[in-house]
C-alpha positions, 0 to 999 in steps of 0.5 A, spaced: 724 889 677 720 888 670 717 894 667 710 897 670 711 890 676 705 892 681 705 891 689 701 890 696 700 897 700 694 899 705 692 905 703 688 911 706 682 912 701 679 918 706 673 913 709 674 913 716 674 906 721 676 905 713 683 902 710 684 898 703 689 893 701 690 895 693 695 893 688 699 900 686 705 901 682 712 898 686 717 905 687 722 906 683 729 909 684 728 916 681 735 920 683 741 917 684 740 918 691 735 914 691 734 906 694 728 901 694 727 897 699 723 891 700 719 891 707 719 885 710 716 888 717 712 895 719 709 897 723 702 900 726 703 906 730 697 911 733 699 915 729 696 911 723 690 910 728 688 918 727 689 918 720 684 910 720 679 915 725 679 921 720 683 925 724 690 926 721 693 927 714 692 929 708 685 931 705 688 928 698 686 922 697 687 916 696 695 915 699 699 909 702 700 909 710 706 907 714 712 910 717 716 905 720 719 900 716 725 894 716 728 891 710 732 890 705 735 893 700 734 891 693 736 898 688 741 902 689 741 910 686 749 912 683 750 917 688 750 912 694 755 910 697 753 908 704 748 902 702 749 896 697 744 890 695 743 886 700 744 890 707 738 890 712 736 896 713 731 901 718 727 906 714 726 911 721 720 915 719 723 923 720 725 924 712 731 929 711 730 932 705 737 936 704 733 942 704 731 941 697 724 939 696 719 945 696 715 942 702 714 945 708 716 936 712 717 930 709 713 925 711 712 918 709 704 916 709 701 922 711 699 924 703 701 930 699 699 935 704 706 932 709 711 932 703 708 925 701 715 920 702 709 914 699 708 909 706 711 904 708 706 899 709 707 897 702 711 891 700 716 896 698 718 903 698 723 908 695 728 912 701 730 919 698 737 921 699 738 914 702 745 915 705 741 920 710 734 916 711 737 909 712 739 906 718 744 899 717 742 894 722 748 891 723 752 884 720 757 883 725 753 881 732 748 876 727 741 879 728 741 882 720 736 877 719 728 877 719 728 873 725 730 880 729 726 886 726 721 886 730 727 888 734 729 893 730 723 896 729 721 900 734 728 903 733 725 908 726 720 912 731 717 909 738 723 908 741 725 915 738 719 918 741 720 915 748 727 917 748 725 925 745 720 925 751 726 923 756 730 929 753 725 934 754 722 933 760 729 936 763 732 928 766 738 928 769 741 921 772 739 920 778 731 922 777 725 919 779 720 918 774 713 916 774 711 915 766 703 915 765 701 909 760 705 902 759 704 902 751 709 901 746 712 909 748 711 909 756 715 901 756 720 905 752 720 911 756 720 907 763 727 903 759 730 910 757 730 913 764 733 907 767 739 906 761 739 913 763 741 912 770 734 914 773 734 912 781 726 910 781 722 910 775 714 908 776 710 905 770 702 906 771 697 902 768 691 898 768 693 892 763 696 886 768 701 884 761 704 892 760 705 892 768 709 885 768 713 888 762 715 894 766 716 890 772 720 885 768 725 892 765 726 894 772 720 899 773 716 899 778 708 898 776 703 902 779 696 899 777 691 905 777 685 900 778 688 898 785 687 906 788 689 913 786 695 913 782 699 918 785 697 917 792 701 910 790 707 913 788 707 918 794 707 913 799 714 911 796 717 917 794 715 923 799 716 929 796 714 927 789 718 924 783 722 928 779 720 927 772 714 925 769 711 924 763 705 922 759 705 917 755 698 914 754 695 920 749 689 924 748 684 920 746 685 916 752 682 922 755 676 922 758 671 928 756 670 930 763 677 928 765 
C-alpha cells in the first residue's frame, strides 16, 4: 500500500444519535504477528447501538467502531503461518492477546478504554496475532467469495452469543425452549437449540417476518401481540419448558415492565 494511504471508517466522536465517516490512516502490520484485511462486510451490532446512545465505550474519543468483520487478506506479518494474500477470512470480535498486551480486554471498536484493537467498520483493519484472531472461511465448498459473507458474518459474535446462551443456560438434547425475541440472536438461539436436539423450541415475538423466519427453521412462533406470551406456551407445554432465554435486550424493557 503507498505510504501514509488513507481509508473510509465510522468513527464514534462522543456526540450521541452521532457517527461520522471520516478519512483516517489505513493500519499497518506492526508485528510479525500481524495481518491487514481489507473488510468487504461488517456488521451493525446492538452493541455499537449503546456506544451511538452515548451509553458504552470509551470516553477517549474519537475511535473507530466495529467488531464483526469479513475480508480479505492483504499483508501477512513474517511470523504467521496459518493465512496467506488472499484468503477469506472472518475477524470474530473476541481479541486473544497472548497475555501480553497490558490491558485488562482487548477490544475492537470500543476505544482505548477496552484495549482499542481499531474497529472493523473500516475499509480495512490490522488483526494482532492473526494465526489466533482470524477464521478462514473455507475454499473447498465455493462459498469463499463476496457473494456469501453475510453468511459468515454472523459467525464472528452473533452466532457466538446465541450459541453461549444455549450453553449457559444448562441445555441438554431433548429440552423445550422458549426464546424471548426473534432478532438476529434470539433466531440464532431457537436454531442453536434445534442443531442441539431441542424437542420443542418456541420463538416469541410481535414482528410478522421474524416469526416466519422462526417458523421457517423449525421453531414454533408465539406472537405476544395475539394473547400472553406464556399462556400460549402453557397451553402446549403443560409443565413448562425446559430452558428459556432472553434474547430481546434491556432497552426493550419498558420502565414499569
Amino acid at each position: 500500500m503507498a505510504l501514509n494511504a488513507t481509508m473510509r471508517a465510522v468513527l464514534w466522536a462522543g456526540i450521541p444519535f452521532q457517527m461520522n465517516v471520516m478519512n483516517i490512516p489505513i493500519p499497518t502490520i506492526q508485528s510479525p504477528t500481524d495481518t491487514v484485511v481489507k473488510i468487504t462486510t461488517a456488521g451493525i451490532c446492538g452493541t455499537d447501538l449503546h456506544v451511538y446512545y452515548g451509553v458504552y465505550g470509551s470516553a477517549d474519543v474519537p475511535y473507530t467502531i466495529g467488531h464483526e468483520g469479513v475480508g480479505v487478506v492483504v499483508e501477512v506479518g513474517s511470523a504467521v503461518s496459518n493465512f496467506q494474500v488472499g484468503d477469506r477470512v472472518i475477524i470474530p470480535d473476541s481479541v486473544d492477546d497472548k497475555g501480553l498486551l497490558q490491558v485488562d480486554r482487548v477490544s475492537y471498536g470500543l476505544g482505548n478504554e477496552y484495549g482499542d484493537a481499531g474497529g472493523l467498520q473500516a475499509e480495512y483493519a490490522r488483526v494482532a496475532w492473526s494465526d489466533s484472531n482470524l477464521m478462514a472461511i473455507p475454499a473447498i465448498n465455493g462459498t469463499n467469495t463476496a457473494e456469501y459473507d453475510n453468511d459468515y458474518l454472523l459467525v464472528g459474535d452473533i452466532w457466538g452469543t446465541a450459541w453461549g446462551a444455549i450453553d449457559y443456560s444448562g441445555f441438554q438434547p431433548g429440552d423445550s425452549v422458549a426464546v424471548f425475541g426473534a432478532g438476529p440472536v434470539g433466531l440464532l438461539a431457537a436454531y442453536t437449540a434445534l442443531l442441539h436436539g431441542a424437542s420443542r423450541v418456541y420463538s416469541v415475538d410481535h414482528v410478522p417476518e421474524r416469526l416466519a423466519i422462526a417458523e421457517s427453521i423449525g421453531a414454533i412462533p408465539i406472537n405476544f401481540n395475539n394473547s400472553d406470551p406464556v399462556q400460549q406456551i402453557m397451553a402446549q407445554e403443560l409443565g413448562g419448558v425446559t430452558r428459556s432465554l432472553d434474547c430481546v435486550g434491556y432497552e426493550a424493557v419498558e420502565i414499569h415492565g
